[in-house]
VOVEX-390356 format. One record per residue: x, y, z of N, C-alpha, C, O, CB in turn; residue number from 1. Coordinates in Angstrom, 3 decimals, always signed. Each point is the difference from the previous one (the first is absolute). Last residue first. Glycine has a CB too. Layout:
n.xx, n.yy, n.zz, ca.xx, ca.yy, ca.zz, c.xx, c.yy, c.zz, o.xx, o.yy, o.zz, cb.xx, cb.yy, cb.zz, resi
X, Y, Z, X, Y, Z, X, Y, Z, X, Y, Z, X, Y, Z, NUM;
...
# end
This chain:
n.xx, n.yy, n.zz, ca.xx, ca.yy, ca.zz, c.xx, c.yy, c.zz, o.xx, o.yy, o.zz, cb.xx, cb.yy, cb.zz, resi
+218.897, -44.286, +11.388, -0.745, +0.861, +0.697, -1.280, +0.163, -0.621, -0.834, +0.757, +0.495, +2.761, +0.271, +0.286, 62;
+2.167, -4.680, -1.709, -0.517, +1.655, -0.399, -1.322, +0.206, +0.668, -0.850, -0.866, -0.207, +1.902, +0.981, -2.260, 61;
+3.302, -3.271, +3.690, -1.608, -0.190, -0.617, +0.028, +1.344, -0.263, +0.843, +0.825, +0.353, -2.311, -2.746, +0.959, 60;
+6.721, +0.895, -1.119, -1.398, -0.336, +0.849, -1.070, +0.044, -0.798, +0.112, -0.102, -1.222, +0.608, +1.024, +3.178, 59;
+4.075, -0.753, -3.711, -0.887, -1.203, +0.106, -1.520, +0.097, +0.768, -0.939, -0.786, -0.122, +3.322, -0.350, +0.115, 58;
+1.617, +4.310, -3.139, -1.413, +0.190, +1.390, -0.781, -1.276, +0.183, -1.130, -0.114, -0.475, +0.476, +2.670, -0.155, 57;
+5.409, +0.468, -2.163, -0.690, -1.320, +0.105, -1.020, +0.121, +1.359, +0.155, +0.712, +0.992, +2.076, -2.132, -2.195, 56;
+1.369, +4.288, -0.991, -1.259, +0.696, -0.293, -1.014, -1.720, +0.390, -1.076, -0.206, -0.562, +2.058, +2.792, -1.879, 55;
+3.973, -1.597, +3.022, -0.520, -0.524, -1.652, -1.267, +0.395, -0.298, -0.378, +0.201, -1.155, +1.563, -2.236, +1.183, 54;
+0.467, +3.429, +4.629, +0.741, +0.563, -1.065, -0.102, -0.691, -1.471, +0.437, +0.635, -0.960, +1.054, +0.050, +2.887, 53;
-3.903, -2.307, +1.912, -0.319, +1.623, -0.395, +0.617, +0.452, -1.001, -0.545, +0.617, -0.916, +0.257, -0.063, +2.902, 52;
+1.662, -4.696, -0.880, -1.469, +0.006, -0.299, -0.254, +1.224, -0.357, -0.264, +0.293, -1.166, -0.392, -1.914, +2.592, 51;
+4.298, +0.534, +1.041, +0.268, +0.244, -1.349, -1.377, -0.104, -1.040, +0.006, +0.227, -1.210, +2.497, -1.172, +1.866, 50;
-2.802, +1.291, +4.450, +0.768, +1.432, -1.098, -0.076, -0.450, -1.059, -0.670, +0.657, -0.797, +2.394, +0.325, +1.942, 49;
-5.271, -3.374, +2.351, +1.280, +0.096, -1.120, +0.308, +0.998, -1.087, -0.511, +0.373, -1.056, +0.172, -2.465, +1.366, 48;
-3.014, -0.096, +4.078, +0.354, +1.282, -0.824, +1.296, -0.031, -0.505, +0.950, +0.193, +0.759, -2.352, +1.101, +0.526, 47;
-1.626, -3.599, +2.153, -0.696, +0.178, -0.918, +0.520, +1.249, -1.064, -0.654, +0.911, -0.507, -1.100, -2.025, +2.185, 46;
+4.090, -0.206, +2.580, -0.381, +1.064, -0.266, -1.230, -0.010, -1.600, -0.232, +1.060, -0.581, +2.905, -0.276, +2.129, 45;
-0.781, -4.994, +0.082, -0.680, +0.313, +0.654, -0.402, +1.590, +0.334, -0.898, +0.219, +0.813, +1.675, -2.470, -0.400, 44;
+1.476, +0.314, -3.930, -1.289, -0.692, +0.025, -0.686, +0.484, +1.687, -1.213, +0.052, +0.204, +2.226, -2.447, -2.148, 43;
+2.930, +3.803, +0.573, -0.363, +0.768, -0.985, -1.817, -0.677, -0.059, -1.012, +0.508, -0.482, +4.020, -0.061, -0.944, 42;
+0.322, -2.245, +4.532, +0.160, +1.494, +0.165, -1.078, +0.736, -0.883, -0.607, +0.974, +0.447, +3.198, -1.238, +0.000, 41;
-0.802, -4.496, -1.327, -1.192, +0.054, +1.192, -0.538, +1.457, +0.107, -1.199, +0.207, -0.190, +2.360, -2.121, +1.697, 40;
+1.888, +1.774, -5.311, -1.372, -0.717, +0.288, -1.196, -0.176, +1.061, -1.223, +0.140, -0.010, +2.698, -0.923, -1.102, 39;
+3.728, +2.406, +1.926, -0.581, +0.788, -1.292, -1.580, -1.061, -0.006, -0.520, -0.171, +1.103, +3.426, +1.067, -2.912, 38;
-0.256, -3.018, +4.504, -0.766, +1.230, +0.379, -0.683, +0.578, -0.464, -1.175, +0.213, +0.299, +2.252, -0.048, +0.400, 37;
+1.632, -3.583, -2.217, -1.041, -0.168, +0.266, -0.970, +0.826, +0.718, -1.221, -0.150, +0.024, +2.322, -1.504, -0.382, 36;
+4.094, +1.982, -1.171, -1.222, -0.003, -1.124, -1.400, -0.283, +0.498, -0.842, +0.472, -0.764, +2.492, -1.308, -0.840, 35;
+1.624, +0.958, +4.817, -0.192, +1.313, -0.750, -0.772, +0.106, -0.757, -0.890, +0.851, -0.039, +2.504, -0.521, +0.199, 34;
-0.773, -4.224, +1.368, -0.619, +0.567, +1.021, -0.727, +1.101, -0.456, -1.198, +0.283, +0.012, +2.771, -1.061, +1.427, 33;
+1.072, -3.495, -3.830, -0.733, +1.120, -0.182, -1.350, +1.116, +0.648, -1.093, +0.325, -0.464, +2.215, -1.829, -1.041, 32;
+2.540, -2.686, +1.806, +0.186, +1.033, +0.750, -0.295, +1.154, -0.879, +0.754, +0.953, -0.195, +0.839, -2.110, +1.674, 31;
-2.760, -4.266, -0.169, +0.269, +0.918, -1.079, +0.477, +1.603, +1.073, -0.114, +0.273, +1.195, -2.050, -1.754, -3.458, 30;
+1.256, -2.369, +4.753, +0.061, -0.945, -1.349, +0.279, +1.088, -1.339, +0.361, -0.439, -1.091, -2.349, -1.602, +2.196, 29;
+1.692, +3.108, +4.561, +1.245, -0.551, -1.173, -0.122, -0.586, -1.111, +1.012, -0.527, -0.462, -0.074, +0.227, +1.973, 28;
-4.774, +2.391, +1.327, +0.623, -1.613, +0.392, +1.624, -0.324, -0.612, +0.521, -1.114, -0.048, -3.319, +0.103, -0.195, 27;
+0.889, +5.153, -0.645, +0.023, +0.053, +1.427, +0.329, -1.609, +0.755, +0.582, -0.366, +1.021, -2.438, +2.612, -1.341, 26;
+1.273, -1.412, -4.365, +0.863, +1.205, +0.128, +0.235, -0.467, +1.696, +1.130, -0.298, +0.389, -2.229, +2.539, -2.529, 25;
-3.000, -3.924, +0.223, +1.063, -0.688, -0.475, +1.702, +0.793, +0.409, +0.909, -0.829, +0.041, -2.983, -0.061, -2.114, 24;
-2.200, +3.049, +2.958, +0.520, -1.511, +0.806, +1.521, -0.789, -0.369, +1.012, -0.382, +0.586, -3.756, -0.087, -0.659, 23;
+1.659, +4.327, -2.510, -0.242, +0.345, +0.944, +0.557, -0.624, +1.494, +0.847, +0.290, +0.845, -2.486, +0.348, -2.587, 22;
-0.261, -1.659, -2.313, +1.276, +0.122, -0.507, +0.455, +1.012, +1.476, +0.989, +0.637, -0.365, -1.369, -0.895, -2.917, 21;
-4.318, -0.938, +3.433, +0.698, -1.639, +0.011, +1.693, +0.271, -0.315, +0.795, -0.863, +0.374, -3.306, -0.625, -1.609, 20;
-0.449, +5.549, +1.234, +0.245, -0.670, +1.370, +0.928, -1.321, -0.174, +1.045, -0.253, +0.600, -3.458, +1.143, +0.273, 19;
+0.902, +1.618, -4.888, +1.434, +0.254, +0.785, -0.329, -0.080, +1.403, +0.645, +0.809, +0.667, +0.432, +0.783, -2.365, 18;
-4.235, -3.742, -1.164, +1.822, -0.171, -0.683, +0.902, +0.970, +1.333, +0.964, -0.364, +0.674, -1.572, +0.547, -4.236, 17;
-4.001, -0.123, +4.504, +0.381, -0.920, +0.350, +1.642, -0.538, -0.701, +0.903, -0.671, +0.499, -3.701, +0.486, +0.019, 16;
+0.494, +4.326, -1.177, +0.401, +0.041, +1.650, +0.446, -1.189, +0.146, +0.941, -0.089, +0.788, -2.547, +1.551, +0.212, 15;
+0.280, -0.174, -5.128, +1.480, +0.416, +0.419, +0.282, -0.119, +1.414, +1.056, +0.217, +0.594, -1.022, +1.353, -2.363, 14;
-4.241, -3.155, -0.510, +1.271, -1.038, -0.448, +1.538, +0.512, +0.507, +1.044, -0.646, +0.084, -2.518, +0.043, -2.430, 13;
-2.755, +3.103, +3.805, +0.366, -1.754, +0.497, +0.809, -0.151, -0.200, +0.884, -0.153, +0.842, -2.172, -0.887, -1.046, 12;
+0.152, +4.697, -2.192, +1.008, +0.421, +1.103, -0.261, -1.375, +0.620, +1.131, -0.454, +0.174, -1.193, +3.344, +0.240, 11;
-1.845, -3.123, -4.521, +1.475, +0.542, -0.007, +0.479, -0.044, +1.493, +1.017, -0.614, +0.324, -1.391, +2.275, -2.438, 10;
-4.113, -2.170, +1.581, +0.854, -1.028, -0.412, +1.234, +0.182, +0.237, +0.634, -0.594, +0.872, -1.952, +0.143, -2.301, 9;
-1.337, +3.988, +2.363, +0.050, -1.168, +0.956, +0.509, -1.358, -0.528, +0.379, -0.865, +0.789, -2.250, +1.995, +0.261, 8;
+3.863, +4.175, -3.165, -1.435, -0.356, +0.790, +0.211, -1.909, +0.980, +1.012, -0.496, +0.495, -2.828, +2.319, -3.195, 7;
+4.729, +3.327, +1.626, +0.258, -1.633, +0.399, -1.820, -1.003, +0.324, -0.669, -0.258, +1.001, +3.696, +1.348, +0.609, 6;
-2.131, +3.631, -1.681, +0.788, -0.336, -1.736, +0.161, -1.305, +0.033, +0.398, -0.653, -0.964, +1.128, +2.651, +0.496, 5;
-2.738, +3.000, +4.089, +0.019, -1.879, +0.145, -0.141, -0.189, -1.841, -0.359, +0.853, -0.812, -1.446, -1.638, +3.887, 4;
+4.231, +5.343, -1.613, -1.316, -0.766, -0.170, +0.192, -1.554, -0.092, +0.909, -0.734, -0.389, -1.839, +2.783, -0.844, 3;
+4.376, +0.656, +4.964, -0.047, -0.685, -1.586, -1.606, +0.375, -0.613, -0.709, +0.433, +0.908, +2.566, -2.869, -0.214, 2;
+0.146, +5.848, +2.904, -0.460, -1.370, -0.054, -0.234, -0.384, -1.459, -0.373, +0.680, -0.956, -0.680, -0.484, +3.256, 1;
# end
């Protein structure tokens, strides 16, 4: 399992960009499905590889 790396600002803004790219994908107005996963996915596992791998950590500190 990931460590969480995604704090609560951040992961909103990715659930709601890649839901709406998402929508948008599913109504026909764009066809960045693929791309919108990545975001929702990463916002709703509170956790992003490429985060780990630059060394980046939005959550609160403990």
């Amino acid at each position: 399992m990931l460590a969480k790396n995604v704090g609560g600002i951040d992961r909103a803004l990715r659930i709601i960009i890649g839901a709406l790219m998402v929508i948008a994908a599913l109504v026909g107005y764009s066809n960045w499905l693929l791309i919108g996963i990545v975001p929702l996915a990463t916002g709703l596992m509170s956790s992003c590889p490429l985060y780990s791998l630059i060394g980046v950590n939005t959550c609160k500190k403990d």
